[in-house]
N, CA, C and O atoms as a GROMACS GRO file, in nm:
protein
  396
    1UNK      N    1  -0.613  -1.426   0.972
    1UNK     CA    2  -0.722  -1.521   0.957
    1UNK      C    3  -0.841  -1.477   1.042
    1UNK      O    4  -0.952  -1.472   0.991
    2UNK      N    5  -0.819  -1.441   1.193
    2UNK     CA    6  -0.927  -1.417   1.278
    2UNK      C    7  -0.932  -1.295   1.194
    2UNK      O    8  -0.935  -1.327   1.075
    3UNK      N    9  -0.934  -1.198   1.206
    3UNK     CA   10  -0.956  -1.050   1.128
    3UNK      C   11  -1.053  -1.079   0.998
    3UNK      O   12  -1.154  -1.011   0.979
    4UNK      N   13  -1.013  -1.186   0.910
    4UNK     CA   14  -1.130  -1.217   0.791
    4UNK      C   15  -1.225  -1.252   0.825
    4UNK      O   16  -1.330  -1.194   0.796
    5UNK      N   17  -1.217  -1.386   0.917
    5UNK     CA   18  -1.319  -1.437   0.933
    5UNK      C   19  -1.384  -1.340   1.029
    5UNK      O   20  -1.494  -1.388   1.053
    6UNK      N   21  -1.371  -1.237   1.088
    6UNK     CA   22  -1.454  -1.157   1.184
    6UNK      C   23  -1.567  -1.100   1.073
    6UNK      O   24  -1.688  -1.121   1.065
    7UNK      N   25  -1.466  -1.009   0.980
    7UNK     CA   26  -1.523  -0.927   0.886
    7UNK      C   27  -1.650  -0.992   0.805
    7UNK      O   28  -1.762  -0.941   0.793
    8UNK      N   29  -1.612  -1.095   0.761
    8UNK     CA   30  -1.737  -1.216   0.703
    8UNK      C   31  -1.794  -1.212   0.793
    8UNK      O   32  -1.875  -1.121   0.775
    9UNK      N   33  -1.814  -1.270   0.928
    9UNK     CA   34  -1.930  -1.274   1.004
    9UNK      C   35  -1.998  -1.142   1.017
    9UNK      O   36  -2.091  -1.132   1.097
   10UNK      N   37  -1.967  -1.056   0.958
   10UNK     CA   38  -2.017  -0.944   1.014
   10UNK      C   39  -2.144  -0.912   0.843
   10UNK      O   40  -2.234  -0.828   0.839
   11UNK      N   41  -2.118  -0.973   0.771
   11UNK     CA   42  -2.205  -0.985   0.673
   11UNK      C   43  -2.194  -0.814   0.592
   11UNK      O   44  -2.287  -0.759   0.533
   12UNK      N   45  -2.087  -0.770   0.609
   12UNK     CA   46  -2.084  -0.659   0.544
   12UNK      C   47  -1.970  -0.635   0.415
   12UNK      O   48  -1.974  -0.549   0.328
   13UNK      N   49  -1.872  -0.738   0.435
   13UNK     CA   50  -1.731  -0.749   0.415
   13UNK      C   51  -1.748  -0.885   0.325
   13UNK      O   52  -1.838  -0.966   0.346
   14UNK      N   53  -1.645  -0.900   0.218
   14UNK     CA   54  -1.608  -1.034   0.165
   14UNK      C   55  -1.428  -0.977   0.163
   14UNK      O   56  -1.395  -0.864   0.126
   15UNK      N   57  -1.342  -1.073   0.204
   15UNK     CA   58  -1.203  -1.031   0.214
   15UNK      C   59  -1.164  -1.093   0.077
   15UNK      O   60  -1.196  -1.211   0.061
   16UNK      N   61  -1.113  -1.043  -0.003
   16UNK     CA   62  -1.100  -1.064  -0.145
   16UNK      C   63  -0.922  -1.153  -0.126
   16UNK      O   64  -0.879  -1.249  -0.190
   17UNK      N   65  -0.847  -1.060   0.002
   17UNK     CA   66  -0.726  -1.126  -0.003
   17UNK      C   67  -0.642  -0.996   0.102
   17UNK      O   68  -0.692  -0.901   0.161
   18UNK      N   69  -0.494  -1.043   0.092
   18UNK     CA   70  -0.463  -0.995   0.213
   18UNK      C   71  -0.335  -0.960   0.164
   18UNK      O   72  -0.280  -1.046   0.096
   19UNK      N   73  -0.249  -0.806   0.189
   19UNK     CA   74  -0.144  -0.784   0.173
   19UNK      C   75  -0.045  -0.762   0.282
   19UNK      O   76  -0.075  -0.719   0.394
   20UNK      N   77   0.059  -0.790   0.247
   20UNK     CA   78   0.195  -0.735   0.371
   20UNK      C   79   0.284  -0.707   0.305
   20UNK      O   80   0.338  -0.795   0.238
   21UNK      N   81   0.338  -0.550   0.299
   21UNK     CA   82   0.439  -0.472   0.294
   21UNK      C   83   0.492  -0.441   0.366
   21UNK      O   84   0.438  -0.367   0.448
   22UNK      N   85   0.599  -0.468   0.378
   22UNK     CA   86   0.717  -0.464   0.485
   22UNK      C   87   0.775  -0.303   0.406
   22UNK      O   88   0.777  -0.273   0.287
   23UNK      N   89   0.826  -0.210   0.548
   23UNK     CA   90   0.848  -0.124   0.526
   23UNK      C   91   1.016  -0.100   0.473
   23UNK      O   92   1.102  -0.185   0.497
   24UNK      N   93   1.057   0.062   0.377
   24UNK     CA   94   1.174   0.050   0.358
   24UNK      C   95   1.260   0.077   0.455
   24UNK      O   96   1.223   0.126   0.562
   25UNK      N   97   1.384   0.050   0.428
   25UNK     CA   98   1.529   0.012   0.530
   25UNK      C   99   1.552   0.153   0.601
   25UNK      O  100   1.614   0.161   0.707
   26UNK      N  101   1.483   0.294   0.519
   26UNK     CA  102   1.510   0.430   0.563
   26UNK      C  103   1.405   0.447   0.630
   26UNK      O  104   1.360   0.559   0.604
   27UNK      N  105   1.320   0.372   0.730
   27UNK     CA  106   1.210   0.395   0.805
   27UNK      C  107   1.217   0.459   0.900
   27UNK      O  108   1.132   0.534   0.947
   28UNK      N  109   1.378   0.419   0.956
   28UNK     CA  110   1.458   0.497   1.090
   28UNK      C  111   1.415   0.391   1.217
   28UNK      O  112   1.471   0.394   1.327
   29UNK      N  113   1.326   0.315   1.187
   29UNK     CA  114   1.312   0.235   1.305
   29UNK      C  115   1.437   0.175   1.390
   29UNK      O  116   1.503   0.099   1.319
   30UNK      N  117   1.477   0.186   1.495
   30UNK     CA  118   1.621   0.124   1.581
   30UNK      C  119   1.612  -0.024   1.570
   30UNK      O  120   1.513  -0.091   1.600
   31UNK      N  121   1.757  -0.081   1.511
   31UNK     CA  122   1.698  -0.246   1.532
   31UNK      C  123   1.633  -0.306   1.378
   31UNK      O  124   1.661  -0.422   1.346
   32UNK      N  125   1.566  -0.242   1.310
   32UNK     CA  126   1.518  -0.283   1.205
   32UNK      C  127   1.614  -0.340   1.113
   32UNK      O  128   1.712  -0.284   1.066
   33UNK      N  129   1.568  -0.480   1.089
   33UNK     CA  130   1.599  -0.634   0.995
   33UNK      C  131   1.638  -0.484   0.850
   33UNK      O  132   1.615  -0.365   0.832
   34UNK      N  133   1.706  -0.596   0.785
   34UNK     CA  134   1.697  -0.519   0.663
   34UNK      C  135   1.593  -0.557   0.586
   34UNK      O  136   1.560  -0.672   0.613
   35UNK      N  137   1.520  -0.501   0.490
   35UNK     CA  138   1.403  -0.518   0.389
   35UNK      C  139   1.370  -0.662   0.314
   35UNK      O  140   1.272  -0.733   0.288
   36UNK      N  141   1.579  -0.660   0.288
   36UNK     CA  142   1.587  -0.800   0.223
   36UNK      C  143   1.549  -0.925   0.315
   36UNK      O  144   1.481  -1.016   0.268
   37UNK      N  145   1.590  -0.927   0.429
   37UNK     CA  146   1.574  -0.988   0.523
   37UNK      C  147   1.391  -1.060   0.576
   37UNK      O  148   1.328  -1.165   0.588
   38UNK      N  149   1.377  -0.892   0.595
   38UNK     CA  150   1.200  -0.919   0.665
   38UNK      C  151   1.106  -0.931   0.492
   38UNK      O  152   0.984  -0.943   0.502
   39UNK      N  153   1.141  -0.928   0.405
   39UNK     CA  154   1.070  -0.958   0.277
   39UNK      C  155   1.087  -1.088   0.267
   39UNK      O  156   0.998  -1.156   0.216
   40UNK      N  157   1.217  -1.151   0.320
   40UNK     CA  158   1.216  -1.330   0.301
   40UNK      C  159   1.109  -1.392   0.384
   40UNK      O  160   1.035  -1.482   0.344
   41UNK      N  161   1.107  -1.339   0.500
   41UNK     CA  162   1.068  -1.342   0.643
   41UNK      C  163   0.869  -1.411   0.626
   41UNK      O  164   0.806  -1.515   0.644
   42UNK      N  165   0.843  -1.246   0.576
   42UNK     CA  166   0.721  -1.225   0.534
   42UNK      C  167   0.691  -1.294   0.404
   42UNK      O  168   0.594  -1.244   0.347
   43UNK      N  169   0.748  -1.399   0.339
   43UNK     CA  170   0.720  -1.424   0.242
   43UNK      C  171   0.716  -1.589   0.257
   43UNK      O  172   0.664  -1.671   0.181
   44UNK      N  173   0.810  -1.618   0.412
   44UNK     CA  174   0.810  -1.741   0.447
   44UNK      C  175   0.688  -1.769   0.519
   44UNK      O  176   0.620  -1.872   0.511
   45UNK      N  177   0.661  -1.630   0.615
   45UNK     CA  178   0.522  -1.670   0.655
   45UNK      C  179   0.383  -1.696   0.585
   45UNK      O  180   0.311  -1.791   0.615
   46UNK      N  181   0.357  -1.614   0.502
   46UNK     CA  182   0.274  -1.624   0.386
   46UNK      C  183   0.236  -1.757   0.310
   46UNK      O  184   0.122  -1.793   0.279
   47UNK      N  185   0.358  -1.825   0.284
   47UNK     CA  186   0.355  -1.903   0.181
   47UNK      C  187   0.262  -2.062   0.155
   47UNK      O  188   0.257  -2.141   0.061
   48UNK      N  189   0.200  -2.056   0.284
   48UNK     CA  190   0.069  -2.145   0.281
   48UNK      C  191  -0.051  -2.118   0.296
   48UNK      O  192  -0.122  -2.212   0.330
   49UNK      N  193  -0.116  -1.980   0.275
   49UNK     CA  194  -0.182  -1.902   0.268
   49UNK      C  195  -0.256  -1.904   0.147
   49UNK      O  196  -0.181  -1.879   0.053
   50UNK      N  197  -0.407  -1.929   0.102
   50UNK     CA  198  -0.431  -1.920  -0.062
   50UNK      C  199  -0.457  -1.740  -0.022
   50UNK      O  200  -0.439  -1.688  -0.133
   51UNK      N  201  -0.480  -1.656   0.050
   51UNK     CA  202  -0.557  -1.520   0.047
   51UNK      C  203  -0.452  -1.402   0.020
   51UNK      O  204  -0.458  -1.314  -0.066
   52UNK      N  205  -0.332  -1.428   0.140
   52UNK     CA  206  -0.239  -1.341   0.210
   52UNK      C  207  -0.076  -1.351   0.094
   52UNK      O  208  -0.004  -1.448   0.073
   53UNK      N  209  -0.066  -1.225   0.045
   53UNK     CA  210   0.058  -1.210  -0.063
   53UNK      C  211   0.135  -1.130   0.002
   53UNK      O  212   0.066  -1.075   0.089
   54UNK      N  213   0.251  -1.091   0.006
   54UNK     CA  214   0.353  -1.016  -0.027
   54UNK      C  215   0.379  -0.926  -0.112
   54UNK      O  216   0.409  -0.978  -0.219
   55UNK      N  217   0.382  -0.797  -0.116
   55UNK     CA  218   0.419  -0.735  -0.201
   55UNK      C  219   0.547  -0.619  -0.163
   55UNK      O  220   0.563  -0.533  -0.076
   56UNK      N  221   0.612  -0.660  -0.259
   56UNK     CA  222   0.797  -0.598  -0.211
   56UNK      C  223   0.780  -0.446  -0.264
   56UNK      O  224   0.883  -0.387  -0.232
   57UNK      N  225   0.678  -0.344  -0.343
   57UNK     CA  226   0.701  -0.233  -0.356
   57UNK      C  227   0.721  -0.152  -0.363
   57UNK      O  228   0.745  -0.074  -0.455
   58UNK      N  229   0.711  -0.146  -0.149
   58UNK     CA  230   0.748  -0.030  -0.085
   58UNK      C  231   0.887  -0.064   0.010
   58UNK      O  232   0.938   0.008   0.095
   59UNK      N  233   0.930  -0.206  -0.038
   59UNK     CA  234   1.066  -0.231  -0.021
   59UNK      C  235   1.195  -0.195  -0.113
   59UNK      O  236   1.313  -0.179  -0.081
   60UNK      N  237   1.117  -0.188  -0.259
   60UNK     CA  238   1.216  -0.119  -0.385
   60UNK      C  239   1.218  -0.002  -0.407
   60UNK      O  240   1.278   0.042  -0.505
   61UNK      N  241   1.138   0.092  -0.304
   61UNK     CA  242   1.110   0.222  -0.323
   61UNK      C  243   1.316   0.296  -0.326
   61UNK      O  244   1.421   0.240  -0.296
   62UNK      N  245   1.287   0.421  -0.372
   62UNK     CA  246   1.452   0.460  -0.345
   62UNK      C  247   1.448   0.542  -0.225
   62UNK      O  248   1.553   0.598  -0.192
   63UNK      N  249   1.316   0.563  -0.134
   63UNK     CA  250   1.348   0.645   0.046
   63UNK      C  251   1.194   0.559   0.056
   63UNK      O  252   1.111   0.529  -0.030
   64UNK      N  253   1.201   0.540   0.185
   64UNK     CA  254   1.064   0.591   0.265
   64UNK      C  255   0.951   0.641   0.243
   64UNK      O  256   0.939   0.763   0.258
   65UNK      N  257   0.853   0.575   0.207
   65UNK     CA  258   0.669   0.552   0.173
   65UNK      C  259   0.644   0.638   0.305
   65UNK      O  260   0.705   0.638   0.412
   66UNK      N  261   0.476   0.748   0.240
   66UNK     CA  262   0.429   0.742   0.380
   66UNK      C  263   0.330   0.604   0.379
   66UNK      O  264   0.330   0.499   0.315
   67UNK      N  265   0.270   0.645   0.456
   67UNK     CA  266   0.131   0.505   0.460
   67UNK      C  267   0.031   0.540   0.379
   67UNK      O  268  -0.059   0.462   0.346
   68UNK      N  269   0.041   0.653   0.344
   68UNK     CA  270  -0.082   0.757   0.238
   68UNK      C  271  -0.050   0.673   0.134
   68UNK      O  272  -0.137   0.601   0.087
   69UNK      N  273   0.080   0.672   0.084
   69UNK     CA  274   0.118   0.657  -0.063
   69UNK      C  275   0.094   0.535  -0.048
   69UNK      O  276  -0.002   0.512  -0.123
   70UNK      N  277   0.135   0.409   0.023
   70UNK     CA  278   0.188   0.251   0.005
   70UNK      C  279   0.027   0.235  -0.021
   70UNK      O  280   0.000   0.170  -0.122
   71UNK      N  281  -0.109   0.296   0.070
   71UNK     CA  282  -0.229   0.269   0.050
   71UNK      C  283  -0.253   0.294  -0.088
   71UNK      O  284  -0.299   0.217  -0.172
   72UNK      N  285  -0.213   0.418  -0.100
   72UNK     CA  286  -0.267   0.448  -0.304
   72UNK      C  287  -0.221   0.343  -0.388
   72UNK      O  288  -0.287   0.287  -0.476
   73UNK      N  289  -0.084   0.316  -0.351
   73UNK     CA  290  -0.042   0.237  -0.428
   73UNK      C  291  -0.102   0.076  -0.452
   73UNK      O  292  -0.098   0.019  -0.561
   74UNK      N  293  -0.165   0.008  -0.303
   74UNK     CA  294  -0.231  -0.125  -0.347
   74UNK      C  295  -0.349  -0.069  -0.417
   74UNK      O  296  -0.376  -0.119  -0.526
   75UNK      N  297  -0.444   0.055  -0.358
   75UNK     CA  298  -0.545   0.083  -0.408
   75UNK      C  299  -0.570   0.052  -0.549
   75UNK      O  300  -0.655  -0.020  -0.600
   76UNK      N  301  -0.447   0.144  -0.616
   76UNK     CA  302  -0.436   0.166  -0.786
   76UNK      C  303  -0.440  -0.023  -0.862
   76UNK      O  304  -0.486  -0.093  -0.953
   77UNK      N  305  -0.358  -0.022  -0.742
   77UNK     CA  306  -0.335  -0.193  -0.826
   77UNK      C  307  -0.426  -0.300  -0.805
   77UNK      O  308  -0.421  -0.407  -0.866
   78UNK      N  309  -0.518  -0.268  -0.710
   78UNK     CA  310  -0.641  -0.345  -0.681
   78UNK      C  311  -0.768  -0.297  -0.793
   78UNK      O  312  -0.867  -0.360  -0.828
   79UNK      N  313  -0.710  -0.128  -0.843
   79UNK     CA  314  -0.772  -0.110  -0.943
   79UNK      C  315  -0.805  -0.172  -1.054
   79UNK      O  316  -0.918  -0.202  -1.091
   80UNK      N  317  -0.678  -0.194  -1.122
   80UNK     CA  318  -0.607  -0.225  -1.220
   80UNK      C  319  -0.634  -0.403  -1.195
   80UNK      O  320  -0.642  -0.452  -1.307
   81UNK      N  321  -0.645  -0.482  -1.119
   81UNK     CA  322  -0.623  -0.635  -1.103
   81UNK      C  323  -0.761  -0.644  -1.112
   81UNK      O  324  -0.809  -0.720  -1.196
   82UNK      N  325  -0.850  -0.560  -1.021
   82UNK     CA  326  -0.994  -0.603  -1.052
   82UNK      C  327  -1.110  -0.558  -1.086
   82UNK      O  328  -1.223  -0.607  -1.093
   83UNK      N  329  -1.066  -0.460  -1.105
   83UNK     CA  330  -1.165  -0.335  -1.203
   83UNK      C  331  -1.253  -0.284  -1.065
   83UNK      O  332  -1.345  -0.202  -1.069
   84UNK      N  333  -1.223  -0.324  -0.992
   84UNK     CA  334  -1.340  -0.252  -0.848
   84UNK      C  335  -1.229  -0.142  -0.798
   84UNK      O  336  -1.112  -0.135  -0.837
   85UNK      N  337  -1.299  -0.057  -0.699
   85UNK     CA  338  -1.200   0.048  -0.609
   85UNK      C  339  -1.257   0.023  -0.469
   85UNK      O  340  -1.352  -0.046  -0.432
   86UNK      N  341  -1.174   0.095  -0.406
   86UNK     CA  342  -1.276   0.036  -0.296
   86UNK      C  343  -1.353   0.172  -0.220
   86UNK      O  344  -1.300   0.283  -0.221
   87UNK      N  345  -1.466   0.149  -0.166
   87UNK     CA  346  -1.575   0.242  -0.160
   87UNK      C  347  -1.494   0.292  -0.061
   87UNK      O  348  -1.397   0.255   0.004
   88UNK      N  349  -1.633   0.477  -0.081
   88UNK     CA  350  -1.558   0.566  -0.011
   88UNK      C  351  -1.680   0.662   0.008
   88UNK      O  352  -1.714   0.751  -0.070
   89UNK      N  353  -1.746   0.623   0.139
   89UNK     CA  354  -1.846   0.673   0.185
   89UNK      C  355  -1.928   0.796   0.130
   89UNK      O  356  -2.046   0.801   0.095
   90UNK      N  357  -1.809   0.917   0.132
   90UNK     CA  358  -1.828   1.025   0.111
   90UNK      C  359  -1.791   1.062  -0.069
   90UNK      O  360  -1.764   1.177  -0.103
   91UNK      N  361  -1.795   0.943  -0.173
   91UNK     CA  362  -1.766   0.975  -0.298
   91UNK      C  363  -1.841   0.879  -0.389
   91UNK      O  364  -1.787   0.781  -0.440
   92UNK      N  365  -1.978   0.914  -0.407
   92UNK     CA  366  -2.043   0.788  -0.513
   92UNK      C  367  -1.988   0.722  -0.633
   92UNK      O  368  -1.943   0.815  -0.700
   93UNK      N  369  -1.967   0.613  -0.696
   93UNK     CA  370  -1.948   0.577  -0.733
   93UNK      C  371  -2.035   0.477  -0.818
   93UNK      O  372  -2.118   0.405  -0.763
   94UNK      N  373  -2.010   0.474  -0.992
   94UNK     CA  374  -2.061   0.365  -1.084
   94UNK      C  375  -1.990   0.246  -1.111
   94UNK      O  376  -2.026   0.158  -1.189
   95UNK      N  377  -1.861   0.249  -1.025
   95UNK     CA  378  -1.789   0.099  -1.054
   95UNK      C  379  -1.806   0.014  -0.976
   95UNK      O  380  -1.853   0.047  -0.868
   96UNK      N  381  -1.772  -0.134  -1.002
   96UNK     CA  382  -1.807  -0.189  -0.903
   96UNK      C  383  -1.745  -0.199  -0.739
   96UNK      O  384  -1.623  -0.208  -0.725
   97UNK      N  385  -1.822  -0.197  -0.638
   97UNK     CA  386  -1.706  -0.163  -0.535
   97UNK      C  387  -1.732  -0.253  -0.441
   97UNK      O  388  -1.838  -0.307  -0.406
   98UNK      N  389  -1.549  -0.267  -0.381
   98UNK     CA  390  -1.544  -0.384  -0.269
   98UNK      C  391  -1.550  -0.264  -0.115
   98UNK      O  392  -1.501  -0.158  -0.076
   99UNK      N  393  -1.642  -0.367  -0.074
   99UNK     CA  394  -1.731  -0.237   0.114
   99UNK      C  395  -1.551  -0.249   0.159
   99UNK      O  396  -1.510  -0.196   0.263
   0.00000   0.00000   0.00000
């Protein structure tokens, strides 16, 4: 919430919405909940939220996302949900784009 509302005040940013992917079970982290577990978790926290979703993607993966890929992957689908991409300083663009 503080993080959006920063970005709005900053008059550069509109936060369209907010994701959390919980990472897969082969992360190697020591201690790490299982997927099924922290996906309930994260989905309990979420759930009064109109902005902030869940998405289990890189929890059904069959190994270990880097952070490169899990990014492409909302990217594509932020594609695909809203016809914008999101800008990229160094690559002009004719679609519409979220800063």
């Amino acid at each position: 919430e503080r993080a959006r509302d920063y970005l709005h005040k900053t008059g550069r940013f509109i936060v369209i919405g907010g994701i959390v992917s919980p990472v897969h079970d082969s992360y190697g982290k020591t201690g790490l909940v299982s997927s099924r577990h922290r996906l309930t978790m994260c989905q309990l926290a979420v759930q009064s939220s109109d902005w902030i979703r869940v998405d289990p993607w890189e929890c059904y993966q069959d190994t270990w996302q880097t952070t490169c890929s899990v990014l492409e992957h909302h990217r594509d689908l932020m594609k695909r949900v809203t016809g914008c991409i999101l800008s990229n300083v160094n690559t002009p663009s004719l679609t519409p784009v979220i800063g």
